[in-house]
C-alpha positions as CSV (number, residue, x, y, z in Angstrom):
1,X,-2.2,4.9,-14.1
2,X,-3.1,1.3,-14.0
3,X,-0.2,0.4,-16.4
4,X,2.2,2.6,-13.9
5,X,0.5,0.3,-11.1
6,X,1.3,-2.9,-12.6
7,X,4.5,-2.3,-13.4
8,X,5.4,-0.8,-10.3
9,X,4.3,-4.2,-8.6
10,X,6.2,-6.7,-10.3
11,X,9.0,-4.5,-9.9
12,X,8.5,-4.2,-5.9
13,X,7.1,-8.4,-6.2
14,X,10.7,-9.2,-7.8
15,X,12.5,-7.2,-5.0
16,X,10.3,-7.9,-1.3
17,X,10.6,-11.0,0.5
18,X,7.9,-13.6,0.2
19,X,6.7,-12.4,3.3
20,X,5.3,-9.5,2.1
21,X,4.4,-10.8,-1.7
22,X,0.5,-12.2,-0.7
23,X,-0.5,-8.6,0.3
24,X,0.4,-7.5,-2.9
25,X,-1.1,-10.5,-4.7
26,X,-4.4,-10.0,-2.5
27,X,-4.9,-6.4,-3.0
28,X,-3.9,-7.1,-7.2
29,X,-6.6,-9.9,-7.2
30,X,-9.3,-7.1,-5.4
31,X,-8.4,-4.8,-7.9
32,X,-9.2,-7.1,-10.9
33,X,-12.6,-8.5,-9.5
34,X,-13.3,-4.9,-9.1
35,X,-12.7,-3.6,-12.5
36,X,-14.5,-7.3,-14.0
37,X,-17.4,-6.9,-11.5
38,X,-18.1,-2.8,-12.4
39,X,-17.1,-1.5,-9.7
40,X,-14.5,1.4,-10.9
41,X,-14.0,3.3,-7.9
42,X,-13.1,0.6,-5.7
43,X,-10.2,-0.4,-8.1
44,X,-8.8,3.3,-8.4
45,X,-9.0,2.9,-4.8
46,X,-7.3,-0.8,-4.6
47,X,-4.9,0.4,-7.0
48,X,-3.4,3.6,-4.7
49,X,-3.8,1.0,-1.9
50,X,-1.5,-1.2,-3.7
51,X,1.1,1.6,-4.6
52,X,0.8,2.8,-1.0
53,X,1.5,-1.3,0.6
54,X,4.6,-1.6,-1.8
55,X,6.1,2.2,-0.8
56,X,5.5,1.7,3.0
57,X,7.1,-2.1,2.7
58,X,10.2,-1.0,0.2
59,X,10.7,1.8,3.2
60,X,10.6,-0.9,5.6
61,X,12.8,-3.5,4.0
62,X,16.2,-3.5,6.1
63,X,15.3,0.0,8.1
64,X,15.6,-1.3,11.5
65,X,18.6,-1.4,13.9
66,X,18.8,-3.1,17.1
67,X,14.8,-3.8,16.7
68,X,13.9,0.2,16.3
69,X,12.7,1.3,13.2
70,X,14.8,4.0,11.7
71,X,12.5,5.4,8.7
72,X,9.3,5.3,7.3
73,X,7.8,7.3,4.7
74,X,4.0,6.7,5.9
75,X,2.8,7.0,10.3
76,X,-0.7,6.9,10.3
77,X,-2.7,7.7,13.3
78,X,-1.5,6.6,16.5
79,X,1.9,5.7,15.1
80,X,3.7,8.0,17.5
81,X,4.9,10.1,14.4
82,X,3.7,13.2,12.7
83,X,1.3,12.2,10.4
C-alpha cells in the first residue's frame, strides 16, 4: 500500500494548487520519520491520512458555486452533512 500511497500523491501534488501541496508534504514527511524512527502504526495511520487529505481536496478543487460548496466526498462531525 505504501507504493499505492506514493504514487497516488505525486499524482494529486502534480494536479492541486500550491495551496494545498505543504499538507501533503507535511503529512509525507510524518510518515517517513515514522517508518525511520519504528514507529509502524503511526505511518499506516499517516499514510490513510495522506490518501484521505488528497481525496477530500481533489473533491474540493473547483466544487463551489457562488461561495456554496456543491460536493464533498468526506463531512465529518458537525459538518452539517450525514456522516
Amino acid at each position: 500500500m505504501s507504493g499505492l500511497c506514493q504514487s497516488f500523491c505525486n499524482n494529486f501534488e502534480r494536479q492541486c494548487l500550491m495551496k494545498n501541496k505543504w499538507i501533503m508534504d507535511v503529512l509525507l514527511d510524518l510518515r517517513a520519520y515514522a517508518l525511520q524512527n519504528d514507529l509502524p502504526n503511526l505511518a499506516e495511520h499517516l499514510e490513510e491520512a495522506s490518501l484521505l487529505a488528497a481525496t477530500e481536496m481533489a473533491s474540493n478543487e473547483g466544487s463551489e458555486v457562488n461561495g456554496q460548496q456543491t460536493s464533498r466526498i468526506y463531512q465529518g462531525p458537525g459538518a452539517g452533512g450525514n456522516a
